[in-house]
Every structure is written in C-alpha cells, then in structure tokens.
The first five atom37 places (N, CA, C, CB, O) and aatype in JSON, in Angstrom:
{
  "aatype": [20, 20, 20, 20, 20, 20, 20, 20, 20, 20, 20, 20, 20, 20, 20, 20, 20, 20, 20, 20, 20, 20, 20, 20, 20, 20, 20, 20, 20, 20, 20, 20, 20, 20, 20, 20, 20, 20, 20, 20, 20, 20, 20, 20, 20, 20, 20, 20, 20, 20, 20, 20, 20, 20, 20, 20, 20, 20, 20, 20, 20, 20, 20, 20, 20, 20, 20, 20, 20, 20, 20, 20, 20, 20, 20, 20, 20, 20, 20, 20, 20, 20, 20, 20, 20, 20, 20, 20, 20, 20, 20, 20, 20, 20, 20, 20, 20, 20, 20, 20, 20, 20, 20, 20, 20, 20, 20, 20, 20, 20, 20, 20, 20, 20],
  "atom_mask": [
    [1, 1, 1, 1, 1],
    [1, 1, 1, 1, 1],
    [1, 1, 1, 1, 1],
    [1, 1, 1, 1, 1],
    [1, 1, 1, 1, 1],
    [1, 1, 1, 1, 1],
    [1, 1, 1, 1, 1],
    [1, 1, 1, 1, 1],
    [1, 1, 1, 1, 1],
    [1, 1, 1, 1, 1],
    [1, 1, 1, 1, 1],
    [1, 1, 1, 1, 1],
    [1, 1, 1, 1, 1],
    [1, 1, 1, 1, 1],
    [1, 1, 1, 1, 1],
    [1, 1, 1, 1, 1],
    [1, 1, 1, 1, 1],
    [1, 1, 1, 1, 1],
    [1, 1, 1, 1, 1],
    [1, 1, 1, 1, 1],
    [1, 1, 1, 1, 1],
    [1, 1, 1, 1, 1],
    [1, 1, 1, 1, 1],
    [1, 1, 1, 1, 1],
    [1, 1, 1, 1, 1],
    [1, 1, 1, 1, 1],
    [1, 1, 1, 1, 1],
    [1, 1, 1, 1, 1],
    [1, 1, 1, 1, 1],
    [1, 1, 1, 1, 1],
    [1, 1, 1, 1, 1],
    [1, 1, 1, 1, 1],
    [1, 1, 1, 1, 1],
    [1, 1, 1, 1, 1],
    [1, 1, 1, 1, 1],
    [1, 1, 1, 1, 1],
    [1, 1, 1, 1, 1],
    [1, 1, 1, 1, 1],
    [1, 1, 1, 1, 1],
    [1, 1, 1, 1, 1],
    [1, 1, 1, 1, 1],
    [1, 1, 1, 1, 1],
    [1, 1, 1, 1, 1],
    [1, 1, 1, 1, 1],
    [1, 1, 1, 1, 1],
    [1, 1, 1, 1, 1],
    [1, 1, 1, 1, 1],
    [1, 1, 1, 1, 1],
    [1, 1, 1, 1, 1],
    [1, 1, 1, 1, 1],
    [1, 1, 1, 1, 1],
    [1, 1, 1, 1, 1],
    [1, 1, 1, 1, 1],
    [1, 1, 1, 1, 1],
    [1, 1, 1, 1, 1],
    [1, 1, 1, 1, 1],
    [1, 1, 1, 1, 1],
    [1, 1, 1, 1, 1],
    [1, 1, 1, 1, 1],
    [1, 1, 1, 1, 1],
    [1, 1, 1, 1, 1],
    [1, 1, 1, 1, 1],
    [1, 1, 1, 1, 1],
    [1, 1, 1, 1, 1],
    [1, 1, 1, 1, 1],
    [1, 1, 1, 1, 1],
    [1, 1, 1, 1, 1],
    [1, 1, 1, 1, 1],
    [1, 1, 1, 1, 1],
    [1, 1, 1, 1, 1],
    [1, 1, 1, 1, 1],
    [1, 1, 1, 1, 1],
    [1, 1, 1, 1, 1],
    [1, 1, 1, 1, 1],
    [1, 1, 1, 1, 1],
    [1, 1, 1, 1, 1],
    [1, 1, 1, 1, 1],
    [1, 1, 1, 1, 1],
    [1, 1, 1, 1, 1],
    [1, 1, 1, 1, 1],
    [1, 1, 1, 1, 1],
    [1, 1, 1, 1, 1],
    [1, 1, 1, 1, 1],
    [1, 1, 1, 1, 1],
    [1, 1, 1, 1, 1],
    [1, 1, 1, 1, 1],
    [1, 1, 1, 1, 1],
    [1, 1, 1, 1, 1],
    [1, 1, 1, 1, 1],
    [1, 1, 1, 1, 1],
    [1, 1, 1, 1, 1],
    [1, 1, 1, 1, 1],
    [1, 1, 1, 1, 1],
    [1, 1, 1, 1, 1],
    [1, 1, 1, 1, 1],
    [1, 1, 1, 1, 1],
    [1, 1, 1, 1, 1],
    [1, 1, 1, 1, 1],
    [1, 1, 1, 1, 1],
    [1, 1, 1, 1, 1],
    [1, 1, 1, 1, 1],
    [1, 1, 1, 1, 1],
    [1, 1, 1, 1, 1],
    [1, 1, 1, 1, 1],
    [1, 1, 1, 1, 1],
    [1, 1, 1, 1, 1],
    [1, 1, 1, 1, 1],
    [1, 1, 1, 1, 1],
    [1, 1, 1, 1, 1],
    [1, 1, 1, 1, 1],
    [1, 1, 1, 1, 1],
    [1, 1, 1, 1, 1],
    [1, 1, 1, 1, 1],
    [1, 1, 1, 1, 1]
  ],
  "atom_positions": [
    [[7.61, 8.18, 6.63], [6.92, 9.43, 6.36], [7.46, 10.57, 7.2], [5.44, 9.26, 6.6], [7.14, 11.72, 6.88]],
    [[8.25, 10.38, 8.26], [8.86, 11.15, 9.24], [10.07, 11.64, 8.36], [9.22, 10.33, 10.63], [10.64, 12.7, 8.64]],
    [[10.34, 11.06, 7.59], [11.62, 11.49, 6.71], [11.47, 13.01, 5.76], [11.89, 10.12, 5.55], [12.24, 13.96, 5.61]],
    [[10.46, 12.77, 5.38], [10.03, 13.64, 4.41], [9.83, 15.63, 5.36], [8.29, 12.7, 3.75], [10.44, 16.47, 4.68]],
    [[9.35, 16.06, 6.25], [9.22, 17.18, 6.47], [10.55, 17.34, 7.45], [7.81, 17.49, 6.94], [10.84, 18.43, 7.93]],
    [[11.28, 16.23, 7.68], [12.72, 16.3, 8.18], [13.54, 16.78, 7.18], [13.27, 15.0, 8.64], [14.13, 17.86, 7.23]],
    [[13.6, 15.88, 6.15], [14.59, 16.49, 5.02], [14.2, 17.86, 4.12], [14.79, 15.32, 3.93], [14.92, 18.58, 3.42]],
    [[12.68, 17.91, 4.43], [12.53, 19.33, 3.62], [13.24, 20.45, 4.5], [10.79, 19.79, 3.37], [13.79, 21.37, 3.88]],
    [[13.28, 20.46, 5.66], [13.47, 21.38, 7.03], [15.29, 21.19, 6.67], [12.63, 20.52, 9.01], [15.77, 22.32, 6.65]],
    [[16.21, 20.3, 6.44], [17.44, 19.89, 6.23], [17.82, 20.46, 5.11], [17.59, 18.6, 6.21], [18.99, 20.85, 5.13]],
    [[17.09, 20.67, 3.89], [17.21, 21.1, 2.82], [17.16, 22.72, 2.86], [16.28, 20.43, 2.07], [18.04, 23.31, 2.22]],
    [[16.21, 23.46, 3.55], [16.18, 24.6, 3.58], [17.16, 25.24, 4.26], [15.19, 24.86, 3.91], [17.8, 26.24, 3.93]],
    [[17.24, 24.14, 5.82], [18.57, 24.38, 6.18], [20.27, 24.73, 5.57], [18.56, 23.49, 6.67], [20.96, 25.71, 5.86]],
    [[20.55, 23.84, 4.86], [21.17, 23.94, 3.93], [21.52, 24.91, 3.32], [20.84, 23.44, 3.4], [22.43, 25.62, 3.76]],
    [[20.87, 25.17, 2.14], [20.42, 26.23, 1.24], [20.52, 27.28, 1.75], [19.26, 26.17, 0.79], [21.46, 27.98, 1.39]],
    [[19.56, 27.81, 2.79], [20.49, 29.33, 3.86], [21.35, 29.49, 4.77], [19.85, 30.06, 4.64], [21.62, 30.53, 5.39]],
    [[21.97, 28.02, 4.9], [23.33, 28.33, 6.07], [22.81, 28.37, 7.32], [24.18, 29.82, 5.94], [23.65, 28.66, 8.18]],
    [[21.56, 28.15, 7.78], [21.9, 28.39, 9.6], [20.31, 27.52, 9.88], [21.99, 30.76, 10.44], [19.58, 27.07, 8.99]],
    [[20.13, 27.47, 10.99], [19.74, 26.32, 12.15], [17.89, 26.47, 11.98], [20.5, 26.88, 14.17], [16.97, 25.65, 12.03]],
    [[17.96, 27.76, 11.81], [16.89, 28.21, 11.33], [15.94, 29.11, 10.39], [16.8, 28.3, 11.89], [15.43, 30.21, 10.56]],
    [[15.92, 28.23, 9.36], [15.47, 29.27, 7.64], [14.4, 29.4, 7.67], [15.64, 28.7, 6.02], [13.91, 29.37, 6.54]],
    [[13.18, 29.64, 9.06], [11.97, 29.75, 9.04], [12.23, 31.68, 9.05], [11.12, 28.77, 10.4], [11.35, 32.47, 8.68]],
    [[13.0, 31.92, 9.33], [13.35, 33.29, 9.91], [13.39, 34.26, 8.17], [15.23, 33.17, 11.03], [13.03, 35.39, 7.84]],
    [[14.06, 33.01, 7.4], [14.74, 33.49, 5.89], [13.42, 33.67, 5.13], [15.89, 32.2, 5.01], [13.21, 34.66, 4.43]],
    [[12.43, 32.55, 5.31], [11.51, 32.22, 4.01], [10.29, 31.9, 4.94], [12.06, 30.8, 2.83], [10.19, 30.68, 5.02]],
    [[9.4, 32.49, 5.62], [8.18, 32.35, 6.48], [7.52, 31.88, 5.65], [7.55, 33.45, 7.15], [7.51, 30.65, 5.79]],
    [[6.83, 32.27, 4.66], [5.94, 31.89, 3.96], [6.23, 30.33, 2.88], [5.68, 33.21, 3.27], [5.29, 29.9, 2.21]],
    [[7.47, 29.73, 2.84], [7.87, 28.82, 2.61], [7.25, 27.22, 3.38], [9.07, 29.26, 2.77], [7.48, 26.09, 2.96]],
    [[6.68, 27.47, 4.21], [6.39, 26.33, 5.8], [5.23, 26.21, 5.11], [6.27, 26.94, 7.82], [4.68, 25.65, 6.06]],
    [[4.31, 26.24, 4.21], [3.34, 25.78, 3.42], [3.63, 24.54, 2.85], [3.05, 26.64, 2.52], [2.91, 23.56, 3.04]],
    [[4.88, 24.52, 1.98], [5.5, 23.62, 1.53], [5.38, 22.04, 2.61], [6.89, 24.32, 1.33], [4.91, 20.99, 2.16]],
    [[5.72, 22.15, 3.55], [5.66, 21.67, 4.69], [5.06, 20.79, 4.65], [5.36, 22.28, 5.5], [5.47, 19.69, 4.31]],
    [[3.48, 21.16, 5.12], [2.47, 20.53, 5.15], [1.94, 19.55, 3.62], [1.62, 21.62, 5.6], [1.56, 18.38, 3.61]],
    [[2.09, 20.45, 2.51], [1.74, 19.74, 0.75], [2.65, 18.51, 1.05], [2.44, 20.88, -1.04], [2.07, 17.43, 1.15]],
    [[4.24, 18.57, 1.24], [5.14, 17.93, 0.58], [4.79, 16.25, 1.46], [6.82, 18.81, 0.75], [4.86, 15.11, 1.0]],
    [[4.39, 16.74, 2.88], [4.34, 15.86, 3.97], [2.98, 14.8, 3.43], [4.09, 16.81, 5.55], [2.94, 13.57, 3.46]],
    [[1.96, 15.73, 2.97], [0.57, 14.66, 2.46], [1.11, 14.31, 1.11], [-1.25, 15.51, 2.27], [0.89, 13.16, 0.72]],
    [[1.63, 14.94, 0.52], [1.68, 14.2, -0.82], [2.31, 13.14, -0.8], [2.21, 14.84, -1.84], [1.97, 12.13, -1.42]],
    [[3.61, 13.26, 0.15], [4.68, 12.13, -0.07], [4.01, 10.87, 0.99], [6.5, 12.74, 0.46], [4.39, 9.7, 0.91]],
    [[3.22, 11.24, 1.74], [2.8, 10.11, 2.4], [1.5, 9.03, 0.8], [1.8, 10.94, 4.24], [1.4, 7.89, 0.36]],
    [[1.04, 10.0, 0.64], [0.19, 9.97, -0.57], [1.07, 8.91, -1.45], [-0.04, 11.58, -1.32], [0.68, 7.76, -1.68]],
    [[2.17, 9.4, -1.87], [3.02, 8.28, -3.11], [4.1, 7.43, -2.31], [4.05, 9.27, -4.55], [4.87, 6.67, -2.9]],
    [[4.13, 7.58, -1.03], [4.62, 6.08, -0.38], [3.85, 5.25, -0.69], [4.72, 5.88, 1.06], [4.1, 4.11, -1.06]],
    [[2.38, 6.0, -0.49], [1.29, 4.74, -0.29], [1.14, 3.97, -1.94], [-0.56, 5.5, 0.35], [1.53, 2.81, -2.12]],
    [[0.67, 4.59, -2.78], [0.69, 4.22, -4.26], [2.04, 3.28, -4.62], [0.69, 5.67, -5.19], [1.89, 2.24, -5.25]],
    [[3.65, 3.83, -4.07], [4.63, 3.0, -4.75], [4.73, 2.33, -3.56], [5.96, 3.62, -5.44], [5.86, 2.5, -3.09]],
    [[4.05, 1.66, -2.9], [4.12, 0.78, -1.41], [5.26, 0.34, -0.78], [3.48, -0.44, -1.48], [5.59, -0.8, -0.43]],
    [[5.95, 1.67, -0.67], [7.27, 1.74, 0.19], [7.38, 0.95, 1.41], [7.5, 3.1, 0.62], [8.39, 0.4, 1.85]],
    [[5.87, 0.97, 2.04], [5.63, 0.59, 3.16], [5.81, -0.99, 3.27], [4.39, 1.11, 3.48], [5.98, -1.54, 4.35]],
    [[5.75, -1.82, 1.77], [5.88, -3.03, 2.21], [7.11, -3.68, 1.92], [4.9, -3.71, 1.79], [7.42, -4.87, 2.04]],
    [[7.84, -2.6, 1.46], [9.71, -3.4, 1.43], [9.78, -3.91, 2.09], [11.05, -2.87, 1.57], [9.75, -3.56, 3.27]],
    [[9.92, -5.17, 1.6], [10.94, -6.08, 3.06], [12.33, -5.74, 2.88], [10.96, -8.07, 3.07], [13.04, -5.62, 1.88]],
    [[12.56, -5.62, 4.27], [13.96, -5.56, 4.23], [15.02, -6.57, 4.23], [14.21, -4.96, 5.07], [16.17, -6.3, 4.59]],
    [[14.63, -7.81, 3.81], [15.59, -8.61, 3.54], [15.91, -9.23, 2.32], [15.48, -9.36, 4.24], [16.75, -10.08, 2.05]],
    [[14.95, -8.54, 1.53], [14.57, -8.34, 0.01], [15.06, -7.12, -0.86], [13.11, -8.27, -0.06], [14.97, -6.97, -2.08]],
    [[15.67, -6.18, 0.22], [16.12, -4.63, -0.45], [16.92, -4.71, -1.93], [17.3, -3.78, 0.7], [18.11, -4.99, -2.02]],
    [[16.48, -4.56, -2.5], [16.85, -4.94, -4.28], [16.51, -3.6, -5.06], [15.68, -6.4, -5.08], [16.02, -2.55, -4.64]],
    [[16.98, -3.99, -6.48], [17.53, -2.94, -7.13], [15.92, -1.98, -7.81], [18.76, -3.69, -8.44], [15.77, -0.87, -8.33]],
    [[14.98, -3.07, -7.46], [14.0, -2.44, -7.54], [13.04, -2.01, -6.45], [13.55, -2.98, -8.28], [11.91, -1.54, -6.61]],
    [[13.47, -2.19, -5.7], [13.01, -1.09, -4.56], [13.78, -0.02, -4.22], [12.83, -1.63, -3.31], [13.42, 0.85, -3.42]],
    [[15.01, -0.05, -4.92], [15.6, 1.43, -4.84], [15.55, 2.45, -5.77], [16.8, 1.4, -4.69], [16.02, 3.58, -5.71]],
    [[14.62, 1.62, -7.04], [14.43, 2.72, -8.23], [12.57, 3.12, -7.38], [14.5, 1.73, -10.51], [12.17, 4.28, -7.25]],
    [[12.09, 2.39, -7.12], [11.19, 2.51, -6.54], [11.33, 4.03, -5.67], [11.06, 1.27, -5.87], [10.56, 4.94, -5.97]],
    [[12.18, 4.17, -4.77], [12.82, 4.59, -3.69], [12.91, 6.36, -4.21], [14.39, 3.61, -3.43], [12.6, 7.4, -3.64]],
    [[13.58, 6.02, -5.74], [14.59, 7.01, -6.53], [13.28, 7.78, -7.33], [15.97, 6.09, -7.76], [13.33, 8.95, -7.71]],
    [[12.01, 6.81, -7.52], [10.61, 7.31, -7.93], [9.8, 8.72, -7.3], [9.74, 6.13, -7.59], [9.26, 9.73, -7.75]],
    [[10.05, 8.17, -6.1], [8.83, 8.46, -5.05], [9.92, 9.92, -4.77], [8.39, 6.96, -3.38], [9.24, 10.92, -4.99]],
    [[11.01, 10.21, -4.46], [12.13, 11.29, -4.6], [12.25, 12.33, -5.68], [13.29, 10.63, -4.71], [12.63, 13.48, -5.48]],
    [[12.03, 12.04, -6.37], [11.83, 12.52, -8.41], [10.5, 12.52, -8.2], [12.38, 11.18, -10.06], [10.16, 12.17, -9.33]],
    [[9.46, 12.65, -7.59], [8.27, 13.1, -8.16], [8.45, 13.77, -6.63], [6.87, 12.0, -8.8], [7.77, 14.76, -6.91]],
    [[8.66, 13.9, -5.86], [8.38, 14.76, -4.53], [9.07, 16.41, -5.21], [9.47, 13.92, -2.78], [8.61, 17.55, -5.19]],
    [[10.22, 15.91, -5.71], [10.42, 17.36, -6.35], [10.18, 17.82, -7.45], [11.41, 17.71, -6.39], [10.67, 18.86, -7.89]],
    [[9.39, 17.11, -8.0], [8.51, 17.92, -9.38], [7.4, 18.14, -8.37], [7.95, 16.85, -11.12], [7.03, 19.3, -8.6]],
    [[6.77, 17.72, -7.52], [5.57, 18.24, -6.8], [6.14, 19.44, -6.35], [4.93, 17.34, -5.63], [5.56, 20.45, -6.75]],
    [[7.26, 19.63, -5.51], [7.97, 20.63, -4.63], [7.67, 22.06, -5.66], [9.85, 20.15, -4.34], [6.99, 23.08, -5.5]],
    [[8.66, 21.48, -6.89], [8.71, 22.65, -7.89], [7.43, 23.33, -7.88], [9.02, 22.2, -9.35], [7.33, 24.51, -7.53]],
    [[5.93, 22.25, -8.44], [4.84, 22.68, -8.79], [4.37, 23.71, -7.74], [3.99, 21.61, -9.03], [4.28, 24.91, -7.96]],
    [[4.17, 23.28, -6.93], [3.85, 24.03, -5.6], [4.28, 24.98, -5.02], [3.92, 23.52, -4.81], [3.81, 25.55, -4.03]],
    [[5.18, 25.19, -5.61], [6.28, 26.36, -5.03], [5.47, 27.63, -6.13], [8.53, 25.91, -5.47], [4.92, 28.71, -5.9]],
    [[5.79, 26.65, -7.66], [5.25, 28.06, -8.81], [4.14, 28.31, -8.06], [4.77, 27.73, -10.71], [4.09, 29.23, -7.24]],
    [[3.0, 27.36, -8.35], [1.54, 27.24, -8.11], [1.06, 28.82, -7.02], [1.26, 25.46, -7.2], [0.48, 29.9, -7.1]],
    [[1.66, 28.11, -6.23], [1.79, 29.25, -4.86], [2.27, 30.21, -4.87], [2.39, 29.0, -3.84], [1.85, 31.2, -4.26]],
    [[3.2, 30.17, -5.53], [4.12, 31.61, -5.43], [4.82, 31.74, -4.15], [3.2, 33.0, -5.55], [4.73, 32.82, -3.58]],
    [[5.5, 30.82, -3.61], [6.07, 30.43, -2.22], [7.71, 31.24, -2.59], [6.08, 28.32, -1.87], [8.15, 31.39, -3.73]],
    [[8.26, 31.56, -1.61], [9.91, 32.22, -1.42], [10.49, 31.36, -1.29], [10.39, 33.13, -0.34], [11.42, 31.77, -0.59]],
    [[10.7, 30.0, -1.51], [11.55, 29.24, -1.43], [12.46, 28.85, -2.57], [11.03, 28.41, -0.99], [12.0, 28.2, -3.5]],
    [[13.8, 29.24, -2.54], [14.34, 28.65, -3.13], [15.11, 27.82, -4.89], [13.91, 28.48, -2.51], [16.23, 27.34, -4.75]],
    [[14.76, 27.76, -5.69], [14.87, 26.66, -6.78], [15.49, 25.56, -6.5], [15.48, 27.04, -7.88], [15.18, 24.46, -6.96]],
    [[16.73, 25.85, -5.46], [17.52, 24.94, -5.2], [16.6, 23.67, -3.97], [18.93, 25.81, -4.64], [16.35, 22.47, -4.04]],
    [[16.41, 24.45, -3.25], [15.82, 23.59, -2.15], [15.16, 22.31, -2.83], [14.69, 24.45, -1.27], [15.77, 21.25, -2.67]],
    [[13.88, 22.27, -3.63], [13.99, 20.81, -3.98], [14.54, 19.8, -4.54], [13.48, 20.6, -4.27], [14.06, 18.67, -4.55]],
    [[15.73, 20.19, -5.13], [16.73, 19.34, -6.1], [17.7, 18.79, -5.1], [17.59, 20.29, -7.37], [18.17, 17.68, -5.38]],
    [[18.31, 19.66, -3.36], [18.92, 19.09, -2.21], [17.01, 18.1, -1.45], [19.89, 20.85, -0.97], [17.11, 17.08, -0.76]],
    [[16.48, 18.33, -1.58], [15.37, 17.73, -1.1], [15.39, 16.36, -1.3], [14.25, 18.26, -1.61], [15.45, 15.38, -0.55]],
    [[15.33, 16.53, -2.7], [15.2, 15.22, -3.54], [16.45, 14.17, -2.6], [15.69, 15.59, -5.57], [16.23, 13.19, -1.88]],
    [[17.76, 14.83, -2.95], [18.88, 13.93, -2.94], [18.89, 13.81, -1.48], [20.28, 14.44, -3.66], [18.84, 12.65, -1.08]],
    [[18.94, 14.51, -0.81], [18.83, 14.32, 0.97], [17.55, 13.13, 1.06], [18.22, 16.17, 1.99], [18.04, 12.16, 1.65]],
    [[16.42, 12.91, 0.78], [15.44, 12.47, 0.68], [15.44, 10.66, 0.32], [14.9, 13.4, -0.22], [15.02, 9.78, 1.06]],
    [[16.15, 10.5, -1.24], [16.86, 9.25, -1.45], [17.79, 8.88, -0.61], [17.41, 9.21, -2.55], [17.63, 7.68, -0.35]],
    [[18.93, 9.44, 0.08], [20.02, 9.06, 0.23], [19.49, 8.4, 1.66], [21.19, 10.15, 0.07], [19.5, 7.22, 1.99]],
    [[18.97, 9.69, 2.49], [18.51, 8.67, 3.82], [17.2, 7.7, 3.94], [18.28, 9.59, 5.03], [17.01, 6.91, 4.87]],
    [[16.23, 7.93, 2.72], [15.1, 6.37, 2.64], [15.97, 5.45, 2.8], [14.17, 5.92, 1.11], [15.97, 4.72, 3.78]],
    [[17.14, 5.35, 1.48], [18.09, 4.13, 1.71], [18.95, 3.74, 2.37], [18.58, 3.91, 1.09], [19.5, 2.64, 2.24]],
    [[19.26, 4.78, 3.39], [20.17, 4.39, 4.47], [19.77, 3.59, 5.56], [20.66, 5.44, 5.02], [20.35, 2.74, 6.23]],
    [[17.95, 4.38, 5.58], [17.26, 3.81, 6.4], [17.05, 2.4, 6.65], [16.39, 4.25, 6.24], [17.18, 1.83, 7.73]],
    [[16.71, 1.91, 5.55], [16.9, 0.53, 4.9], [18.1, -0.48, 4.96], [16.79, 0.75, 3.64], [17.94, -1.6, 5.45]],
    [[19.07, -0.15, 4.54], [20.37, -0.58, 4.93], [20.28, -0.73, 6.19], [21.44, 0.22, 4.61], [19.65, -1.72, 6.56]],
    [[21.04, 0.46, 7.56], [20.8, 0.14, 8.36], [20.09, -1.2, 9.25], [20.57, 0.89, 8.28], [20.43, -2.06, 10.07]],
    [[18.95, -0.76, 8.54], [17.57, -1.58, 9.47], [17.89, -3.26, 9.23], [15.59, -1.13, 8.62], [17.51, -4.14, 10.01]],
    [[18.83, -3.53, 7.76], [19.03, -4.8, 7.31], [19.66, -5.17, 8.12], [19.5, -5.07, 6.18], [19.37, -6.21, 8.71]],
    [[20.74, -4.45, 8.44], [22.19, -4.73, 8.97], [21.95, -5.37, 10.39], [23.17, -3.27, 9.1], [22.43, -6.42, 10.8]],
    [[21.1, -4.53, 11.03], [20.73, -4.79, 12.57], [20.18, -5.84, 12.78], [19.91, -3.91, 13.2], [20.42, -6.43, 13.83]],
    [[19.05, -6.5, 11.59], [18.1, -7.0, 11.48], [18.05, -8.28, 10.75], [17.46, -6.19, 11.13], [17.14, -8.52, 9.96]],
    [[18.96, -9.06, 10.98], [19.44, -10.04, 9.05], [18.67, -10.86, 9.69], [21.43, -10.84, 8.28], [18.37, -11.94, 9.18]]
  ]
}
C-alpha cells in the first residue's frame, strides 16, 4: 500500500520534469489521499495481500494488472469529478509505474526468499 502514493508522487514527477510537482499542480495532492484509500480498498477486495510468493503465477499478475487498471479509471474519475489540475497523462504513467514495481516487488522478494 506504500507503493501506491509513491508512484502517484513518481508519476507526477515525471510528467513535469522536476523533484517537485507540488509547486506545478497544488491542488492535485487531493488525488493523494482518494488514490491511497481506494487502492488500499481494492488490494483488499483482489487480496493482493495474500500472494504467496512462492506461488507468483500468471494469475496473480493479471490480478496485479486489475487492481492498476482500475486505480486509473478511479484516478481519471476523480480528477473529472473534482475538477483537479492534474494532468491526463499522469494516470496512464501511474498505472504502468504502479504494475511494473507491485511486480518487481514480488520477484525480488521471491528471489531473496525461495
């Protein structure tokens, strides 16, 4: 769940080029807080939490690829909903920043861990 307001903060990063895009889009840091409960919200429902990791299979990475694809249709919603300055792009790098390190995370953790 630590992943999630990391990669949104990485994503914005991104998207404006420098260290700090709180400066670019203030009113954007709303996002923040939604993206952080929601996604803890659909870890919990697609029970990310109980991958084993010595089980990491092709369906816990669509699983993975789920919970990523609906964080940024939430992102989107919330952004209209609100009327927030962030971006279009930011949740579509969200998304993919978002998958790429859940599953790295995972990997990793196997590797160390067999």
């Amino acid at each position: 769940t630590a992943l999630i307001p990391v990669t949104f903060y990485m994503a914005m990063a991104l998207r404006y080029g420098t260290l700090l895009p709180i400066t670019l889009a203030p009113t954007s840091w709303i996002l923040f807080t939604l993206l952080t409960v929601l996604g803890c919200a659909l870890i919990y429902v697609f029970r990310l939490q109980n991958i084993k990791l010595h089980t990491f299979e092709s369906r816990a990475m669509s699983q993975i690829g789920l919970v990523a694809v609906a964080l940024v249709v939430l992102a989107v919603v919330c952004r209209y909903m609100l009327q927030l300055a962030a971006p279009r792009s930011v949740p579509l790098v969200f998304g993919a920043l978002l998958s790429v390190l859940y599953q790295e995370r995972f990997k990793t953790a196997n590797i160390q861990n067999p």
